[in-house]
VMD Tcl script that builds the backbone (N, CA, C; Angstrom):
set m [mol new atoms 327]
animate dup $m
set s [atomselect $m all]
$s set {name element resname resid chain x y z} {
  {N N UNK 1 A 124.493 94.750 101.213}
  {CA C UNK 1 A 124.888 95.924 100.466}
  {C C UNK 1 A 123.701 96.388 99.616}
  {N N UNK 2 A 123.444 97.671 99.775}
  {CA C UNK 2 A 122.445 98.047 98.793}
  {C C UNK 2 A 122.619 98.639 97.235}
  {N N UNK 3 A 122.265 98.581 96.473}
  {CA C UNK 3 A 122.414 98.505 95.164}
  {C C UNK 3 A 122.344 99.980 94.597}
  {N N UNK 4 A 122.532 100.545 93.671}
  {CA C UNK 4 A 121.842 101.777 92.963}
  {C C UNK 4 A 120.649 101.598 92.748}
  {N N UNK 5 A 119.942 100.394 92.109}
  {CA C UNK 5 A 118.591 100.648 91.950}
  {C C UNK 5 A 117.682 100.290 92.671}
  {N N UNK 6 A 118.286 99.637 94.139}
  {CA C UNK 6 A 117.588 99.577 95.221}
  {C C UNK 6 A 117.734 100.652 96.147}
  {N N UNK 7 A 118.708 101.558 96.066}
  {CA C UNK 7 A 118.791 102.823 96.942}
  {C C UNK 7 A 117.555 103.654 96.019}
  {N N UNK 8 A 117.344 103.810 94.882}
  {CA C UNK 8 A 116.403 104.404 93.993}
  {C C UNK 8 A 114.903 103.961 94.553}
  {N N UNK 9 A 114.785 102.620 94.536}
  {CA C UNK 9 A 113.789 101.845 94.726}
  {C C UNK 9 A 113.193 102.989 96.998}
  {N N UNK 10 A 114.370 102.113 97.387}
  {CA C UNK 10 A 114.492 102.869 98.835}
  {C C UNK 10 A 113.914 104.714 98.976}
  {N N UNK 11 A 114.504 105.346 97.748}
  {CA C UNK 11 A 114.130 106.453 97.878}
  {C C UNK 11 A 112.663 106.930 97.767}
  {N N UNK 12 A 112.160 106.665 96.568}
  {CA C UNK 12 A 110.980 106.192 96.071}
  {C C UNK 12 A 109.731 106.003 97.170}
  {N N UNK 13 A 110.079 104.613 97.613}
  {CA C UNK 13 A 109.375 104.317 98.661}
  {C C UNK 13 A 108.882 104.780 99.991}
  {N N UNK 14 A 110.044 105.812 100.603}
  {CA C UNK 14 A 110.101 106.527 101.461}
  {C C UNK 14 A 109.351 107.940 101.351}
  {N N UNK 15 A 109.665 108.098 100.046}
  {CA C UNK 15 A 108.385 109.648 100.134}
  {C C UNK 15 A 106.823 108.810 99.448}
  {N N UNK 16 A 106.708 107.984 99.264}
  {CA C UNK 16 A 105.403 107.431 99.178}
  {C C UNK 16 A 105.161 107.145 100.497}
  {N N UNK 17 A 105.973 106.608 101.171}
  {CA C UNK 17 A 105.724 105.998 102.954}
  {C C UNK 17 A 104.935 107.643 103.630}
  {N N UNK 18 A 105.824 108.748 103.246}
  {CA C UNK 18 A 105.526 109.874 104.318}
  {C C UNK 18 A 104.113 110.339 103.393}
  {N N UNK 19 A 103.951 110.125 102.323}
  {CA C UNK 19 A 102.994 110.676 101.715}
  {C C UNK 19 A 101.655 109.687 102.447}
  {N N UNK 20 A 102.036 108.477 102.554}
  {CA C UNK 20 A 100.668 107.740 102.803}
  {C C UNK 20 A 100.351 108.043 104.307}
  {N N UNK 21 A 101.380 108.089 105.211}
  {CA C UNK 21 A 101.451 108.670 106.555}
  {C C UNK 21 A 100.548 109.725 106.472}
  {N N UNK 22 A 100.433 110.513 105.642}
  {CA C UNK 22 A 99.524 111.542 105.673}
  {C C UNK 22 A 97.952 111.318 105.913}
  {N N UNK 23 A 97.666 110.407 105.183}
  {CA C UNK 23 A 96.335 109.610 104.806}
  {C C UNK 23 A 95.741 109.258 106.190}
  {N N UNK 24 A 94.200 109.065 105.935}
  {CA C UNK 24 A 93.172 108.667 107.000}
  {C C UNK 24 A 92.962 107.362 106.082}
  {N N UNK 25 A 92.584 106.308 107.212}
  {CA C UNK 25 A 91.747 104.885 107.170}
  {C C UNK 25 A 90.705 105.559 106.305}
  {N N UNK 26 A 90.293 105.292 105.549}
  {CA C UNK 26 A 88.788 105.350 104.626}
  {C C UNK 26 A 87.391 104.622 105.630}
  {N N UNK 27 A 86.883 105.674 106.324}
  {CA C UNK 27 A 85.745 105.258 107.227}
  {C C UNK 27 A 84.928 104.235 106.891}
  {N N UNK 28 A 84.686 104.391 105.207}
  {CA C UNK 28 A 83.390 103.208 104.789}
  {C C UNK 28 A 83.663 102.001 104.869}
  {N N UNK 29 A 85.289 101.541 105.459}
  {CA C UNK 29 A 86.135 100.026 105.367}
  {C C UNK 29 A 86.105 100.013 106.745}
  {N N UNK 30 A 85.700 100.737 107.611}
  {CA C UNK 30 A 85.675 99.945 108.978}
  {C C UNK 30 A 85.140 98.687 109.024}
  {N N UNK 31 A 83.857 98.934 108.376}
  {CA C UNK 31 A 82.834 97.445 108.696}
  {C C UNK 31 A 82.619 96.799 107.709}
  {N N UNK 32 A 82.974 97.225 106.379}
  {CA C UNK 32 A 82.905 96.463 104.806}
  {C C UNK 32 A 84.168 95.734 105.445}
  {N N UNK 33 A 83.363 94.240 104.443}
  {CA C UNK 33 A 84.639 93.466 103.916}
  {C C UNK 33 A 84.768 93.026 102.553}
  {N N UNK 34 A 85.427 93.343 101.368}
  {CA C UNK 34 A 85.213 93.309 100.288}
  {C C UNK 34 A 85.800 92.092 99.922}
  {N N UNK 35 A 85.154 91.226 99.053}
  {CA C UNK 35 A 85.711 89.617 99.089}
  {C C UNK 35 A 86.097 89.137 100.049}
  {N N UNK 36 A 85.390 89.258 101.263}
  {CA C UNK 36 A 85.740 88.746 102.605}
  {C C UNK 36 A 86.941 89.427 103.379}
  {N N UNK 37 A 87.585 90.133 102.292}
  {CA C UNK 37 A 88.770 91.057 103.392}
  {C C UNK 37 A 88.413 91.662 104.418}
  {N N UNK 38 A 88.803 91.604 105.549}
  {CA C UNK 38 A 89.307 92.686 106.414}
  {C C UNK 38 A 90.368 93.552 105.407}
  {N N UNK 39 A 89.795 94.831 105.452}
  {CA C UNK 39 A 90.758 96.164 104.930}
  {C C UNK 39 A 91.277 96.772 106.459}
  {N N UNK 40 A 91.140 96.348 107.463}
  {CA C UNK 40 A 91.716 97.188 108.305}
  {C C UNK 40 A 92.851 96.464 108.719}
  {N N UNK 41 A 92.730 94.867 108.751}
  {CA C UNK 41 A 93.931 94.243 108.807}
  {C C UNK 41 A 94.375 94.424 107.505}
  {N N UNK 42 A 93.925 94.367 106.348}
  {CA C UNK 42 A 94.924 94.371 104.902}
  {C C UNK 42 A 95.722 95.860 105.275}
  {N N UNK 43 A 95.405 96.665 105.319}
  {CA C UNK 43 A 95.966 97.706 105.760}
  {C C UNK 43 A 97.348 97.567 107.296}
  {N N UNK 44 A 96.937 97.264 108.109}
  {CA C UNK 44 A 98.336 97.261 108.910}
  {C C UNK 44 A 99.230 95.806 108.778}
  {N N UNK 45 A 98.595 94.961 108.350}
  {CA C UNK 45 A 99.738 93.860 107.713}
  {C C UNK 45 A 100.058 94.611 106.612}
  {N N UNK 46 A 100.016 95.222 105.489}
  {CA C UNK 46 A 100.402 95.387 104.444}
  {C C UNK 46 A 101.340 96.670 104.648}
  {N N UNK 47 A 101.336 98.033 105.389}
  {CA C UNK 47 A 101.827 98.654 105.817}
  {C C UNK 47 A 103.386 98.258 106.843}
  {N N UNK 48 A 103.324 97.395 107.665}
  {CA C UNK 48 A 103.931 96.604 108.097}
  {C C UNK 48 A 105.096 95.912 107.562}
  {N N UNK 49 A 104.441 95.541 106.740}
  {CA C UNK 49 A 105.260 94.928 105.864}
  {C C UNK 49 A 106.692 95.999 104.500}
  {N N UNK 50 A 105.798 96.759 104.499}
  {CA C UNK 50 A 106.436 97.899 103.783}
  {C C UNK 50 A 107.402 98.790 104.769}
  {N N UNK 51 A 107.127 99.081 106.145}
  {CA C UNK 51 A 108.187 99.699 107.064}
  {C C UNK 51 A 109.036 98.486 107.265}
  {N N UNK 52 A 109.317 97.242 107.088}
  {CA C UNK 52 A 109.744 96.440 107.348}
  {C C UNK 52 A 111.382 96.304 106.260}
  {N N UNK 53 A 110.693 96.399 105.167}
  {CA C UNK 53 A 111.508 96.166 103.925}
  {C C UNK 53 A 111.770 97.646 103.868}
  {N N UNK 54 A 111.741 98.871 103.779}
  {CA C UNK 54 A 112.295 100.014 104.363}
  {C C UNK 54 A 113.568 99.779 105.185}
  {N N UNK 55 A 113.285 99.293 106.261}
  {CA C UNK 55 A 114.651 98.738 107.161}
  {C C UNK 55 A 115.233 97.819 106.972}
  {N N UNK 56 A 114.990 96.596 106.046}
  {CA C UNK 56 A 116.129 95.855 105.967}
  {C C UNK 56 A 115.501 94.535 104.603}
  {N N UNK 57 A 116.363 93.850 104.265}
  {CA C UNK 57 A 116.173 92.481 103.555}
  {C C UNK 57 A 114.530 91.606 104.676}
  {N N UNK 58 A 113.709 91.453 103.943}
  {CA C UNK 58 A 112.584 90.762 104.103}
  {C C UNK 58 A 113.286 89.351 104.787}
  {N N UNK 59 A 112.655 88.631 106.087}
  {CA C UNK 59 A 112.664 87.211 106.452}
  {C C UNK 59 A 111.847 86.819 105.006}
  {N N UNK 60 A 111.555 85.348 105.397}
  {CA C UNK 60 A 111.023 84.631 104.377}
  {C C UNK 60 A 109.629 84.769 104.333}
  {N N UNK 61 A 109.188 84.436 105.920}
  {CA C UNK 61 A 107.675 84.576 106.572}
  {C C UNK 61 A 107.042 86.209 106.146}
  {N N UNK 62 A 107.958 87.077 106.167}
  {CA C UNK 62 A 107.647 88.322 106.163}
  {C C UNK 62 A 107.200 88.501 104.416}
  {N N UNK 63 A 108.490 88.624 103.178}
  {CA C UNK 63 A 108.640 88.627 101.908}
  {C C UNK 63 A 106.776 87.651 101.555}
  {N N UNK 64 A 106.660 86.691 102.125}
  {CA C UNK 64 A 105.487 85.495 101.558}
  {C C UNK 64 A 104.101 86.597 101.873}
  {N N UNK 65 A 104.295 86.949 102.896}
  {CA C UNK 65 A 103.221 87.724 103.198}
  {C C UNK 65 A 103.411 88.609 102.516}
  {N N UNK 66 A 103.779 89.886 102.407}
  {CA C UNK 66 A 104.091 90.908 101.605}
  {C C UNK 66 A 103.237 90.337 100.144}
  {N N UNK 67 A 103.961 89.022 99.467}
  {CA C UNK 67 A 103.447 88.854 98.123}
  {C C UNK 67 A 102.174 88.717 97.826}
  {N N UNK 68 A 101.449 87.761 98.933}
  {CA C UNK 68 A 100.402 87.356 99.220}
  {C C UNK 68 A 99.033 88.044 98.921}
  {N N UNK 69 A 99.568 88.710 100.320}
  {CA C UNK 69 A 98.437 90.608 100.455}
  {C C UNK 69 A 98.836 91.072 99.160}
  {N N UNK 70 A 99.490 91.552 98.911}
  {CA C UNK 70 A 99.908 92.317 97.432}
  {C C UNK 70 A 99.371 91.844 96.485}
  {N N UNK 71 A 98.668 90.512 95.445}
  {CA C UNK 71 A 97.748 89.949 95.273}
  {C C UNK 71 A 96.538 90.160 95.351}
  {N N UNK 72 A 96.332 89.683 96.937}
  {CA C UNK 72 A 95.121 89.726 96.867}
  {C C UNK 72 A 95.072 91.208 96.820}
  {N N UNK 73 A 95.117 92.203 97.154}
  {CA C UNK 73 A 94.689 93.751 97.496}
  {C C UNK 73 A 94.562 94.172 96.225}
  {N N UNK 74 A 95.413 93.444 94.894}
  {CA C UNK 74 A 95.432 93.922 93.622}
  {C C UNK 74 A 94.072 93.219 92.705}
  {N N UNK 75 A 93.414 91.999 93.530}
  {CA C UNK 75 A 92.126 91.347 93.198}
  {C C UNK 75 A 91.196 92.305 93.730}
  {N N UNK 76 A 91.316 93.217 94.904}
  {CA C UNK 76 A 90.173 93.690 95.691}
  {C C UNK 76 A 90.221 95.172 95.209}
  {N N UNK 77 A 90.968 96.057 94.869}
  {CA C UNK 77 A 90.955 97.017 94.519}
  {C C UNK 77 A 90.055 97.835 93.514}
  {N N UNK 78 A 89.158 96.395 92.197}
  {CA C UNK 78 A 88.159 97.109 91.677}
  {C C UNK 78 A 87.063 96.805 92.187}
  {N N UNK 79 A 86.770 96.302 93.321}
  {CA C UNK 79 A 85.559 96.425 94.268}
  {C C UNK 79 A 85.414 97.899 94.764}
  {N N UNK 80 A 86.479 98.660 95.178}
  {CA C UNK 80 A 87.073 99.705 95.925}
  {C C UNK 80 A 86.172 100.974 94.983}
  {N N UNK 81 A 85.876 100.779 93.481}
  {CA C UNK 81 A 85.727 102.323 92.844}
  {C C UNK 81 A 84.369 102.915 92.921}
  {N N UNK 82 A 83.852 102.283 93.750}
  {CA C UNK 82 A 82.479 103.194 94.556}
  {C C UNK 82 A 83.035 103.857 95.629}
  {N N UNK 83 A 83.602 104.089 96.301}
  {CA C UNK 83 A 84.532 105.175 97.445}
  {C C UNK 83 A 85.031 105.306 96.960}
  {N N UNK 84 A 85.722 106.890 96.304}
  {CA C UNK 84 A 86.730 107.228 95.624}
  {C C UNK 84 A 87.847 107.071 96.522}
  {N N UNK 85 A 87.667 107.681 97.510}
  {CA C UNK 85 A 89.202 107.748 98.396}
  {C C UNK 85 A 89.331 106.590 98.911}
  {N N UNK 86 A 88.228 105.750 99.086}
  {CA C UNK 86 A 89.632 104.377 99.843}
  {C C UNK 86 A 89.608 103.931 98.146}
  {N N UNK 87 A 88.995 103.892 96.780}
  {CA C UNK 87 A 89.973 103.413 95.788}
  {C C UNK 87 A 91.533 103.922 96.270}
  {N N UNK 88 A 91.626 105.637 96.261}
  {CA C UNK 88 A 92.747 105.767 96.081}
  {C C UNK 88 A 93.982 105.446 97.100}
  {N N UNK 89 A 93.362 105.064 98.531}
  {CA C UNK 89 A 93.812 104.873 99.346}
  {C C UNK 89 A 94.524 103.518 99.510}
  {N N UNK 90 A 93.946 102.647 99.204}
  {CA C UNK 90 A 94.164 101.128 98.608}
  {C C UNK 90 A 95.019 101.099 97.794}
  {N N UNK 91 A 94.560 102.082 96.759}
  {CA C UNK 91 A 95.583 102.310 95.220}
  {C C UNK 91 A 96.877 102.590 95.690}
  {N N UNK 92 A 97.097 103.309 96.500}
  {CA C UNK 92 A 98.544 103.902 97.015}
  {C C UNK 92 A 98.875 103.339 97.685}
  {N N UNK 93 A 98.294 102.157 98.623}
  {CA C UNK 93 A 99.111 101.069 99.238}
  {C C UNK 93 A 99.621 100.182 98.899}
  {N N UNK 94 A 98.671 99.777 97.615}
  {CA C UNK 94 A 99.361 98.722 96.500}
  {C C UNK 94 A 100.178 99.280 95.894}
  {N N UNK 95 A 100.900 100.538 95.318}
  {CA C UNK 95 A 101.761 100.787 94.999}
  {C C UNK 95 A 103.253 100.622 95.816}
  {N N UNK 96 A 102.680 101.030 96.695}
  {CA C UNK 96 A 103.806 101.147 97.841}
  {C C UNK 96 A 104.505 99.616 97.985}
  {N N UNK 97 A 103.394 98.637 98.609}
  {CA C UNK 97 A 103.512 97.270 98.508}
  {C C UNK 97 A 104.659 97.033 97.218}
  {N N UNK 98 A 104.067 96.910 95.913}
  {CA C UNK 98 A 104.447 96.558 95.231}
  {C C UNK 98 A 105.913 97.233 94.955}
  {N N UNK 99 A 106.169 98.426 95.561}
  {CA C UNK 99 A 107.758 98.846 95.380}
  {C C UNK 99 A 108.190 98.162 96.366}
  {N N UNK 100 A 107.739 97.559 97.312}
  {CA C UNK 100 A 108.597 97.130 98.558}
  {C C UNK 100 A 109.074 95.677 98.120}
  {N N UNK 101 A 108.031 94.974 97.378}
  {CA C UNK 101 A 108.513 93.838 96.404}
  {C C UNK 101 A 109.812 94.080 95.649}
  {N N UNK 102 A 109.844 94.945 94.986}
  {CA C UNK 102 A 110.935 95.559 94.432}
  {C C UNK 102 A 112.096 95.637 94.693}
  {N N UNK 103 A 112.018 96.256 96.195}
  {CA C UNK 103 A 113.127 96.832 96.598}
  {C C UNK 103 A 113.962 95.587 97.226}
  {N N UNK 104 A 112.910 94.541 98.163}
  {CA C UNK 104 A 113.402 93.433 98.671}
  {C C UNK 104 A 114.265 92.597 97.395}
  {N N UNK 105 A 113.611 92.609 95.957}
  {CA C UNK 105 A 113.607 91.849 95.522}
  {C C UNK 105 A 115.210 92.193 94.842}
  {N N UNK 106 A 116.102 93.491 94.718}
  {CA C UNK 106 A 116.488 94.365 94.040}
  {C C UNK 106 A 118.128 93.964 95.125}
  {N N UNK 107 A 117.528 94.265 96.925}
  {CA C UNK 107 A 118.223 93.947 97.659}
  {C C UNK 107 A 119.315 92.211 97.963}
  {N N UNK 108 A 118.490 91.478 97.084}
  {CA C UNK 108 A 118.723 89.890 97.258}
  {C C UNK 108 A 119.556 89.877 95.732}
  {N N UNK 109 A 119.809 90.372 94.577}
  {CA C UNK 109 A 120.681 90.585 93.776}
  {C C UNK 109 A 121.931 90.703 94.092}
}
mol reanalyze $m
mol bondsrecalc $m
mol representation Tube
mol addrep $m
């Protein structure tokens, strides 16, 4: 059953989802790895993870990851403020991430 402030949370998330849908990969992260990240995998695991919890209560394997990346991406993000747009691009995935924490977390209440 979903909650009021997880249908809020749900709503939220969904026009951030179509808003980031909008967005291009930030070219200068093809071949950078910032603290050893891959940003192109942090990017479709972390995305992934957010259409995931969109559709339903997080597995366990899924929720661990989600927290994980979400972390680290929130350690790597002030490496990011020499490219403005993948800062902001990053910036808006960690947001997203971090509502999807939310929402999972909102859903298990």
């Amino acid at each position: 059953m979903i909650t009021g402030a997880a249908e809020a949370r749900l709503d939220q998330l969904a026009r951030l989802w179509d808003e980031f849908m909008t967005l291009r990969f930030p070219p200068g992260l093809y071949q950078r790895e910032p603290q050893g990240s891959c940003m192109v995998m942090m990017d479709t695991t972390l995305a992934g993870c957010v259409a995931s919890a969109m559709d339903g209560p997080l597995d366990d394997r899924n929720r661990d990851l989600l927290q994980a990346r979400t972390a680290a991406l929130g350690e790597i993000l002030p490496s990011l403020r020499d490219d403005e747009y993948a800062a902001k691009y990053f910036a808006h995935l960690h947001g997203m991430t971090v509502l999807a924490i939310e929402l999972d977390q909102a859903r298990r209440e």
